[in-house]
PAPA-729023 format. One line per field, with one value per residue (C-alpha): residue number from 1; x, y, z. Coordinates in pm, whole numbers. Layout:
BEGIN
nr	c(NUM | ...)
u	c(X | ...)
v	c(Y | ...)
w	c(Z | ...)
This chain:
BEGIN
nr	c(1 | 2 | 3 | 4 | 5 | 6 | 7 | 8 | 9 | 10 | 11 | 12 | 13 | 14 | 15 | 16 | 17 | 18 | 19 | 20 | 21 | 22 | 23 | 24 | 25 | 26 | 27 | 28 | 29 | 30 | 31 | 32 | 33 | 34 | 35 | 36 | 37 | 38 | 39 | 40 | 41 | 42 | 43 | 44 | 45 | 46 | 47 | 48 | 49 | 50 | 51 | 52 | 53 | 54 | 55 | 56 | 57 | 58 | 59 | 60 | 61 | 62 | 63 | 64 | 65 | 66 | 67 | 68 | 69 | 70 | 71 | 72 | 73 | 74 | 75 | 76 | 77 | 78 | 79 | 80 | 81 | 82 | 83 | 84 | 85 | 86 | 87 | 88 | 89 | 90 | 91 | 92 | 93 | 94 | 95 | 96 | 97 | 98 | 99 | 100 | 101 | 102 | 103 | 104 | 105 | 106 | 107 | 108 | 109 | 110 | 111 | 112 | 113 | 114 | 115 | 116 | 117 | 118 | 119 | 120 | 121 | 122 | 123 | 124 | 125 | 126 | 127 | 128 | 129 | 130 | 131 | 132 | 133 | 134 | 135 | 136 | 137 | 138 | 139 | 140 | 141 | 142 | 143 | 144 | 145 | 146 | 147 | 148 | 149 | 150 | 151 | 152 | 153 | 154 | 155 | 156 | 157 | 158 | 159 | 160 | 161 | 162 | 163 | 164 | 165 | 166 | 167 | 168 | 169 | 170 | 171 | 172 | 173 | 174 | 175 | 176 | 177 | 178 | 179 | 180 | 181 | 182 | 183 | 184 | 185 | 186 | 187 | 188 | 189 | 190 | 191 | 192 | 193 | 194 | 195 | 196 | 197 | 198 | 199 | 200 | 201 | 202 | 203 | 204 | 205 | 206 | 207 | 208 | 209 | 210 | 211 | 212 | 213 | 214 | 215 | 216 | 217 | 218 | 219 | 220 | 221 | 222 | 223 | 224 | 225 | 226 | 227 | 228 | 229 | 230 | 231 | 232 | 233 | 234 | 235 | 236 | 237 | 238 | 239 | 240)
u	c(0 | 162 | 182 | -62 | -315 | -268 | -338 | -649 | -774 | -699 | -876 | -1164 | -1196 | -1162 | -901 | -1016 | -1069 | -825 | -561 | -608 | -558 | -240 | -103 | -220 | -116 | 249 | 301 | 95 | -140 | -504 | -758 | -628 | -275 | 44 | -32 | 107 | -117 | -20 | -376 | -498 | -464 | -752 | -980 | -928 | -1030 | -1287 | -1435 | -1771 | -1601 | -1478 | -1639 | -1841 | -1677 | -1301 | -1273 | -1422 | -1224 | -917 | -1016 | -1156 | -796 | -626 | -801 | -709 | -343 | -296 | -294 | -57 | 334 | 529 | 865 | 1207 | 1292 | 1129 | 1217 | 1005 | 727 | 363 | 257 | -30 | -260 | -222 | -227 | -633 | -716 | -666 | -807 | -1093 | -1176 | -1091 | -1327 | -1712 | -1765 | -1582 | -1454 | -1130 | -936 | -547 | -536 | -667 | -445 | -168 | -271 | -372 | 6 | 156 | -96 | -15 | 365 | 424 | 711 | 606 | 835 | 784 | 881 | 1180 | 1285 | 1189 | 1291 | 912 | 833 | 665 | 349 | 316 | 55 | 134 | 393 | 512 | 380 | 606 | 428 | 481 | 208 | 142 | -9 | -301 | -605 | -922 | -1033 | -1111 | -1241 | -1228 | -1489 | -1497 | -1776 | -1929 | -1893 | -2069 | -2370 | -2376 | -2417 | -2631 | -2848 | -3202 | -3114 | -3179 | -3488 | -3614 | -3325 | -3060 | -3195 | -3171 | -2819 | -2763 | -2956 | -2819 | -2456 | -2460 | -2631 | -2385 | -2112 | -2236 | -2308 | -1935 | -1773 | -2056 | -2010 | -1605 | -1589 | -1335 | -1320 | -1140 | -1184 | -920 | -1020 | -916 | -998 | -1265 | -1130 | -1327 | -1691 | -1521 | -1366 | -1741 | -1940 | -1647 | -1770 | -2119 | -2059 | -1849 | -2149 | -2405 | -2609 | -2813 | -2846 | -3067 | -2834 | -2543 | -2696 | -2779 | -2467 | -2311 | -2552 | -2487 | -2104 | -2164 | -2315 | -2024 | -1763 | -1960 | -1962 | -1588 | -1239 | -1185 | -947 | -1093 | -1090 | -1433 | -1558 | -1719 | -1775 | -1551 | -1862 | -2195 | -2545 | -2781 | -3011 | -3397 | -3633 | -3866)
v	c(0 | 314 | 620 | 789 | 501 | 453 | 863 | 850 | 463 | 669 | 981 | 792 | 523 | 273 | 1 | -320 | -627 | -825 | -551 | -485 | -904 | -881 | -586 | -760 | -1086 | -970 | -780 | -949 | -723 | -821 | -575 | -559 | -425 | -635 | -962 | -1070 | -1404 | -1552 | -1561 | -1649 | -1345 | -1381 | -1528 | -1211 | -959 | -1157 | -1413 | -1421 | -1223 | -961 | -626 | -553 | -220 | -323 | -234 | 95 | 160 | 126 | 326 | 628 | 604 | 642 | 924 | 1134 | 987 | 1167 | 1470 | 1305 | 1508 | 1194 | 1184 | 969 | 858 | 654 | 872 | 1144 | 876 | 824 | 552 | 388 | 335 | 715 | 780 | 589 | 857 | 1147 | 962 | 847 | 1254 | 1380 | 1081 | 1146 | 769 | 749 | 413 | 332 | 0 | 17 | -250 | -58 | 239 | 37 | -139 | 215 | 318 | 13 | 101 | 422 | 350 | 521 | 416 | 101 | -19 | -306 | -457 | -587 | -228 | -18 | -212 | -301 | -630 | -899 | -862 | -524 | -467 | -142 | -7 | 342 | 481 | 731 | 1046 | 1338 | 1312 | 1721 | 1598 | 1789 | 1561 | 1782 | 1803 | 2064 | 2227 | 2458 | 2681 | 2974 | 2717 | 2725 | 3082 | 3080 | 2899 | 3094 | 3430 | 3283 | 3047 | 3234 | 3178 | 2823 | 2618 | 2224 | 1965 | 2242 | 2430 | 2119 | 2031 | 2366 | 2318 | 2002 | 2085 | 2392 | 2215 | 1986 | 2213 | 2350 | 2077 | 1876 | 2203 | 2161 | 1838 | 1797 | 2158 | 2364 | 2687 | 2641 | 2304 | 2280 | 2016 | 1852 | 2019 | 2001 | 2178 | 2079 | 1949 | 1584 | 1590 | 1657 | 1415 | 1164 | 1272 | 1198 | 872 | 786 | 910 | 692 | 967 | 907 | 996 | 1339 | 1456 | 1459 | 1640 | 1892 | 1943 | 1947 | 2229 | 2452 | 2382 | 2466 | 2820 | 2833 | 2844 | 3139 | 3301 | 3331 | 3275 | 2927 | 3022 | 3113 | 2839 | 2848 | 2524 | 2280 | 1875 | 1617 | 1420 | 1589 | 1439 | 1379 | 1613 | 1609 | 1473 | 1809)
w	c(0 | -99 | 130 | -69 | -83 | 314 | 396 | 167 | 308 | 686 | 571 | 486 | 736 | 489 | 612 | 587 | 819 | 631 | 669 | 1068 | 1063 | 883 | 1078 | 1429 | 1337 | 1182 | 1516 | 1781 | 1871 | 2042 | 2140 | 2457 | 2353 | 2281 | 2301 | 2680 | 2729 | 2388 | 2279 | 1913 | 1789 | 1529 | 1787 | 1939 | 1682 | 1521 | 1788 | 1940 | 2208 | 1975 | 2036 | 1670 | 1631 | 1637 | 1249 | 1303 | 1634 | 1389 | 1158 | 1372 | 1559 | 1198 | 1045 | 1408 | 1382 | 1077 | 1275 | 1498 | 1522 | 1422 | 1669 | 1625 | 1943 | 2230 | 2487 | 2338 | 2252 | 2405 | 2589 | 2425 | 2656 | 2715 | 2336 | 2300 | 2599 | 2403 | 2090 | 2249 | 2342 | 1987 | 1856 | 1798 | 1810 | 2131 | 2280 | 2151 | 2257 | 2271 | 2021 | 1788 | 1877 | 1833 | 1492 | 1390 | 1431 | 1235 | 951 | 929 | 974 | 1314 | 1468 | 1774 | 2060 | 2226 | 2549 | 2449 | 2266 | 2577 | 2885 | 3020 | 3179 | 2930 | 3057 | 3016 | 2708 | 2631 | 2378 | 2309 | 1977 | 1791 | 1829 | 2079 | 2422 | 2303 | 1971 | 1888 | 1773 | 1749 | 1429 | 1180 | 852 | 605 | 695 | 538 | 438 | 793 | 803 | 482 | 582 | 903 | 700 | 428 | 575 | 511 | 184 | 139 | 109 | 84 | 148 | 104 | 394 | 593 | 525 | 630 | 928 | 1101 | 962 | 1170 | 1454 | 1490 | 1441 | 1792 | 1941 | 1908 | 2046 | 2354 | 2400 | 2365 | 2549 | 2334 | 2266 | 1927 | 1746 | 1484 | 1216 | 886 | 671 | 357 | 44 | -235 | -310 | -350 | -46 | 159 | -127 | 46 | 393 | 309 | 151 | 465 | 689 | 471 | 381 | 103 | -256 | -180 | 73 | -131 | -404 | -180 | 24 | -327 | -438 | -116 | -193 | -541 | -398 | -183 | -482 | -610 | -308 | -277 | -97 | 108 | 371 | 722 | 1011 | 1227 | 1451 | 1239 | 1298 | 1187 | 1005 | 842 | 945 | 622 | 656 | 777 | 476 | 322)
């Protein structure tokens, strides 16, 4: 998988089952973090036992790790246990295992010690990832779009009004709900990019065409360079 190919799977949560069994079973990872107990390891991930999100887990941890400052050293590495923390707070969908923190890292090519390479006791299942603990993982947008909508919202009716509506509702509830006064988030720089968003958030054939409408509006109405608080994902909006 080529650099390029892995940022864009990461971007848009699309790593696969068969690739987070590769990466776990090449490195011996289980959900639970290096595997200590010697368990199978694909028992682990895909068992009756397995939790029915671990895929997604992954993936939410990668798209967050792109925003990750990559360092070279372990001494100026994060713990990963530590690491899932601050994921899990960045993460709309919450709960994220160390396992899949760790995979995460090895799919994205972030540097992984072991116990072995760090001095830890064997039955330690925690590694230290090859990022720096003051990494900043909130996400954000372009949103000279957001600011957009903000100032031009009256103007929109039907199923573009709605988009409008529960994109800007969201927008304040994730900086409610995570608390920050500044959300800084990936951003979304071309009507591709948020038809991606949409596809990755299910929405559904209507939506689309009218978040790509609104965007198209958006293009006419100018510049794309201010950063405002925005969501990481966009809700389809209400049917009318």
């Amino acid at each position: 998988m080529s650099e390029m190919d892995v940022h864009e799977a990461a971007h848009m949560q699309q790593f696969t089952k068969e690739q987070l069994l590769a990466v776990a079973r090449e490195h011996d990872v289980v959900p639970n973090g290096l595997n200590v107990e010697g368990i199978d390891v694909d028992e682990a991930w895909t068992g009756n036992c397995a939790g029915s999100d671990l895929l997604d887990q992954v993936n939410r941890a990668a798209a967050l790790l792109l925003l990750a400052k990559r360092v070279k050293t372990k001494a100026s590495g994060f713990g990963s246990y530590g690491l899932k923390h601050k994921l899990e707070r960045a993460s709309p969908g919450g709960y994220i295992c160390n396992g899949a923190a760790i995979v995460a890292c090895h799919l994205l090519g972030i540097k992984v010690w072991k116990h072995e390479e760090i001095g830890r006791r064997p039955e330690n299942p925690n590694a230290i990832i090859g990022v720096s603990e003051k990494s900043d993982y909130t996400p954000h947008l372009n949103c000279n779009f957001t600011k957009f909508l903000q100032e031009e919202k009256a103007t929109f009716r039907g199923p573009q009004k709605d988009f409008v509506r529960d994109w800007l509702s969201q927008a304040r509830e994730f900086k409610r709900r995570h608390k920050y006064d500044d959300i800084k988030i990936a951003p979304v720089e071309s009507l591709e990019d948020l038809q991606s968003r949409l596809l990755r958030d299910r929405a559904c054939s209507d939506a689309i065409a009218a978040a790509s409408r609104v965007w198209k509006a958006y293009e006419k109405h100018g510049s794309r360079t201010e950063l405002v608080t925005v969501p990481d994902s966009v809700p389809a909006p209400s049917p009318g």
